[in-house]
N, C-alpha and C positions, 0 to 999 in steps of 0.2 A: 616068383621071379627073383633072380639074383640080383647086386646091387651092380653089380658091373654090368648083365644083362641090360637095364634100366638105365645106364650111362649108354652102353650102345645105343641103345634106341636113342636119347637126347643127342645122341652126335651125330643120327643116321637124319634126324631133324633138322638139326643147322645147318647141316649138308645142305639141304634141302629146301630151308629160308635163305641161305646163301644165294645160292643160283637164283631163285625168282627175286630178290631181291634185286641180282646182277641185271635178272630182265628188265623187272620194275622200272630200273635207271637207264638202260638201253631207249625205253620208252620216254623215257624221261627227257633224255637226250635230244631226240626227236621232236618232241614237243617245244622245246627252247629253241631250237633251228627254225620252226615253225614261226613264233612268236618274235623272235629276234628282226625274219625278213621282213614280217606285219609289225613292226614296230610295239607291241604289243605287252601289256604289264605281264611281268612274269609272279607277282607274289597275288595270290588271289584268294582271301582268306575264306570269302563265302563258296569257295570250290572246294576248299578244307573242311570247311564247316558241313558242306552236304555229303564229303565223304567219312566225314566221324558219325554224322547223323547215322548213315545207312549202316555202317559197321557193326555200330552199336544197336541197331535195331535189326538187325542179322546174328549177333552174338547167343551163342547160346552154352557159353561156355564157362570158365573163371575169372576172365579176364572182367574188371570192372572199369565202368564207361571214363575211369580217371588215368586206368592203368592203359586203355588202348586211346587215349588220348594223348599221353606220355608218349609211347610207344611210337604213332603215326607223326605228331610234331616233329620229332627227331627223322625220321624219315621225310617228312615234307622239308625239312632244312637241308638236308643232305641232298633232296632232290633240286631244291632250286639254288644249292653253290653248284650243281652241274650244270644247271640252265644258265645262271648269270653270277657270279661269286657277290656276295654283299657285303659290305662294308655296314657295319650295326655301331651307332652312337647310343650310350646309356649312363646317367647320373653313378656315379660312383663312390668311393672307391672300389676296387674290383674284391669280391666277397660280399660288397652289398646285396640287399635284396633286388633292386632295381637287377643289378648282376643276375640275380636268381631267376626274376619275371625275364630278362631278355634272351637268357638260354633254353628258359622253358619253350620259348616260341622260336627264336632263332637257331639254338642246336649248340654245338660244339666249336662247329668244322666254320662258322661266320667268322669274317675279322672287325675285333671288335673294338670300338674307340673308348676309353675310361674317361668321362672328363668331370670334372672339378665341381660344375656348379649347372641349373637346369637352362640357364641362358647362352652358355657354350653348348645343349647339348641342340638346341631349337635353331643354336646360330651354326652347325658343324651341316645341319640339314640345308638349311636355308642357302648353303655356300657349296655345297654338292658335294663338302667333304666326306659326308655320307649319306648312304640311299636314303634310310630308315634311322628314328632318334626314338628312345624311351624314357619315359619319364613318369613319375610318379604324380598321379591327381586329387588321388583324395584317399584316408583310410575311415571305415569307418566306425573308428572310436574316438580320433579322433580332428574328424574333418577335412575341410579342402584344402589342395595345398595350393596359396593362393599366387605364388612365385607361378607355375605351370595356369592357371586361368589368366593370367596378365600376362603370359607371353602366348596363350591363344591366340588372344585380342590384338596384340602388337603383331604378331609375323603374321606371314602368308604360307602357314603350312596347312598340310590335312592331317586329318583325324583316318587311318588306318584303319586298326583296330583295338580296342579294350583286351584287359585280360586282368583278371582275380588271383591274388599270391596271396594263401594263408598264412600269416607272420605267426612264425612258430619260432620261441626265443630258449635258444640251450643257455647252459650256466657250464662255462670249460673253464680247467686250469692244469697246471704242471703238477698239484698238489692232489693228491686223492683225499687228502685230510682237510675238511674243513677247517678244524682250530688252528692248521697255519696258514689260513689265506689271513695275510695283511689288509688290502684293498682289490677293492671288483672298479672295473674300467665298464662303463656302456655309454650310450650317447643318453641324453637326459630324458626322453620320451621313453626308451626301454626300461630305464628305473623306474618310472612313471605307471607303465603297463606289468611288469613284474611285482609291484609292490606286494603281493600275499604271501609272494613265495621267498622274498625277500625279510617279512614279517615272521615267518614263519620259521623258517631255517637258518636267518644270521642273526635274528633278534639278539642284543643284548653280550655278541661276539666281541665288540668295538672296532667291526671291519668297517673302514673306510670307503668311502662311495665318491667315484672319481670320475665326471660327466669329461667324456672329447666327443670328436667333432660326429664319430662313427662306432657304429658297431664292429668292420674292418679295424679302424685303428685298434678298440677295442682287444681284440682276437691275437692281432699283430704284440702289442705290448705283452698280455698275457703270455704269449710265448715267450721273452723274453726273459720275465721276473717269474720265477720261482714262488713266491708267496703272495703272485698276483692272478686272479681270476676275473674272467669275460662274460656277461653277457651282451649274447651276440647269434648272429645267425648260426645253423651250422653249416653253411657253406664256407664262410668266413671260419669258423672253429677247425673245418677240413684242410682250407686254402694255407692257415699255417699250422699246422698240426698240432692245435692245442686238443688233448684230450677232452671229451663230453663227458661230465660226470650225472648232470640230471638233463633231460631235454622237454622241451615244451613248458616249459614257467610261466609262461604268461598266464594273466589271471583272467582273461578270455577267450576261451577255445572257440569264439566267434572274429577274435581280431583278423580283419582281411583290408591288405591296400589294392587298389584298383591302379593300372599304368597304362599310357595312352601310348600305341605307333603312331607316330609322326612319321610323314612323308612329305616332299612335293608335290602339286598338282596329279593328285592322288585320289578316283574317283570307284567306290566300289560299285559293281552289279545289285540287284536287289536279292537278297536270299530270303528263308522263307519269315525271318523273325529279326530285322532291323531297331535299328535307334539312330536319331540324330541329334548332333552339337548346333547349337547357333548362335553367336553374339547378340544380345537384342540391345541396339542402343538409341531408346524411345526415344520421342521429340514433344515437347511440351510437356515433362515431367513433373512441373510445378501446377498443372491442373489437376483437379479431384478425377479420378476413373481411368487414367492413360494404362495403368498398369493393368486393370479389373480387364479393362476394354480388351488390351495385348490377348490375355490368360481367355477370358468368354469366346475371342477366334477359335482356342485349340477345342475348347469344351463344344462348341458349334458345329465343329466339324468332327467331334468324337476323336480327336486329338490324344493319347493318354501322356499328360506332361510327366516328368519322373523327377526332374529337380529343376531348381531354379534359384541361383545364387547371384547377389549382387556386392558390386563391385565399384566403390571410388572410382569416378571420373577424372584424373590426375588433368592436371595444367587449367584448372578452373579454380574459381572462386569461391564458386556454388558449394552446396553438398550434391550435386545430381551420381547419379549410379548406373552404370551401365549392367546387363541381367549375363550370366551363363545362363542356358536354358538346354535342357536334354529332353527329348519326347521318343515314344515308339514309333515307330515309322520309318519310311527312306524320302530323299529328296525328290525322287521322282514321284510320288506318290500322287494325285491330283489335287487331293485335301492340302497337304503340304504346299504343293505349287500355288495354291487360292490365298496362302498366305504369305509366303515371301515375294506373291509380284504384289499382296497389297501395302509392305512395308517396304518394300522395295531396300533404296540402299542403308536405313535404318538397321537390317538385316545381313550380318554376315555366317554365311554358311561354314561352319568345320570340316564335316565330315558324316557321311550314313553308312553304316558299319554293322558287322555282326553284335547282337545284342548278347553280352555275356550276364553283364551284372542289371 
């Protein structure tokens, strides 16, 4: 077959995702009309999650369970700015990865808020300036981000959904020649994680290493200086068009940050494989066992805990600590319910959510 044949057919294709697509949203339509009169949540991740399930356990094709998860995200965002248009808050600056984690789930076609710091982005929700806020929790090389676990605990938002963004860190410049890059711009944690590749290929150059506040800003300056290089996302390397000369430097092809959807009074369905958030802020924490005690509830009830971080009690005297605490399961569970009516207001609920990570 000819190569132009082989293009026809691809166009005879699109054609033809076009149109069902066009339906797809027709139905779509329908559905938000539906839900609008019932007053009724239009973003519904475990409804997502059981249609990637089924997809991908119908596939039988090339398409890989990342590549048609890409694929339908984008179209699930496109489908609910036809339902109800969203306003999306996300930690920035814009070309961050938080940037990258809220496109991945939100789309394109979202409007989206850039802000400054994780307590504008908790306070933009809280204020109904936007539906939905994202925010970065924890990576794991290195750790929780503790700013985002203390504004858990202080606001009155929910926990949405998770989602997993593999930090993958390019090395851009204006320069294709290493021996005149002068100084590389990154935030101080990407120098931190790139170190091998930094060891390795500017060892001994006398290129200077210049920590700001972002990997964006990063990207942003590299563009401007001629004999300065970024590492930085490559989103941020796209958004000002510094060229990528090596990609993926980081010295862990395992580094991954986890970001939390934030909503208002925001309560998911059970799907088939849950997690939930909960503040635990014990009482009598200066007796021997209060915490063993708390943890033998989950273990009692076959409970599986998955983490459990503690956290300064601020405005005391004490050192007392109040717990994050993550388990598998959903709120409504029974097991679960045996345990927050026995701690009752001790116990503040986040969120029971699709279980990613």
């Amino acid at each position: 077959m000819e190569l132009q044949d082989l293009r026809n057919r691809i166009d005879g294709l699109d054609d033809q995702l076009l149109s069902i697509l066009n339906e797809r949203m027709e139905l779509v339509k329908k559905v938000g009309e539906l839900k609008r009169s019932s007053q009724s949540i239009i973003y519904r991740p475990e409804r997502e999650k059981q249609i990637l399930d089924r997809l991908a356990k119908h596939n039988n094709g090339l398409l890989t369970r990342q590549a048609i998860d890409a694929i339908f995200f984008e179209i699930f965002a496109v489908s609910r700015n036809l339902e109800l248009p969203e306003r999306v808050s996300y930690l920035g600056p814009e070309g961050s990865f938080t940037h990258q984690a809220a496109e991945s789930r939100f789309g394109a076609m979202s409007e989206y808020l850039v802000l400054p710091t994780i307590h504008s982005v908790f306070e933009s929700v809280e204020t109904g300036r936007a539906k939905f806020g994202v925010v970065p929790i924890e990576n794991n090389q290195e750790g929780m981000v503790v700013e985002t676990a203390d504004f858990l605990r202080e606001k009155n938002l929910s926990i949405v959904a998770e989602m997993l963004l593999k930090v993958h860190f390019t090395f851009a410049s204006q320069s294709d020649n290493l021996k005149s890059i002068k100084r590389i711009y990154s935030k101080d944690i990407a120098f931190r994680q790139c170190g091998k590749f930094i060891g390795e290929y500017l060892e001994g150059m006398g290129i200077e290493l210049i920590a700001v506040d972002s990997t964006s800003k990063a990207a942003k300056l590299a563009s401007e200086e001629p004999e300065a290089a970024a590492i930085c996302s490559s989103i941020s390397a796209r958004l000002f068009g510094v060229p990528i000369l090596f990609d993926n430097i980081e010295d862990s092809d395992q580094n991954q940050t986890r970001f939390l959807i934030l909503a208002k009074d925001f309560t998911n369905m059970r799907s088939a494989d849950d997690k939930t958030t909960i503040i635990a802020n014990l009482p009598n924490t200066n007796r021997p066992g209060v915490l063993y005690e708390f943890l033998k509830d989950f273990n009692d009830r076959g409970i599986n805990l998955t983490k459990i971080e503690s956290r300064p009690l601020r405005g005391e005297a004490s050192f007392r600590a109040w717990f994050l605490v993550e388990f598998l399961g959903h709120m409504d569970d029974p097991q679960v319910q045996e345990i927050m009516h026995k701690y009752g207001t001790h116990l503040k609920w986040l969120g029971s959510y699709v279980r990613v990570a």
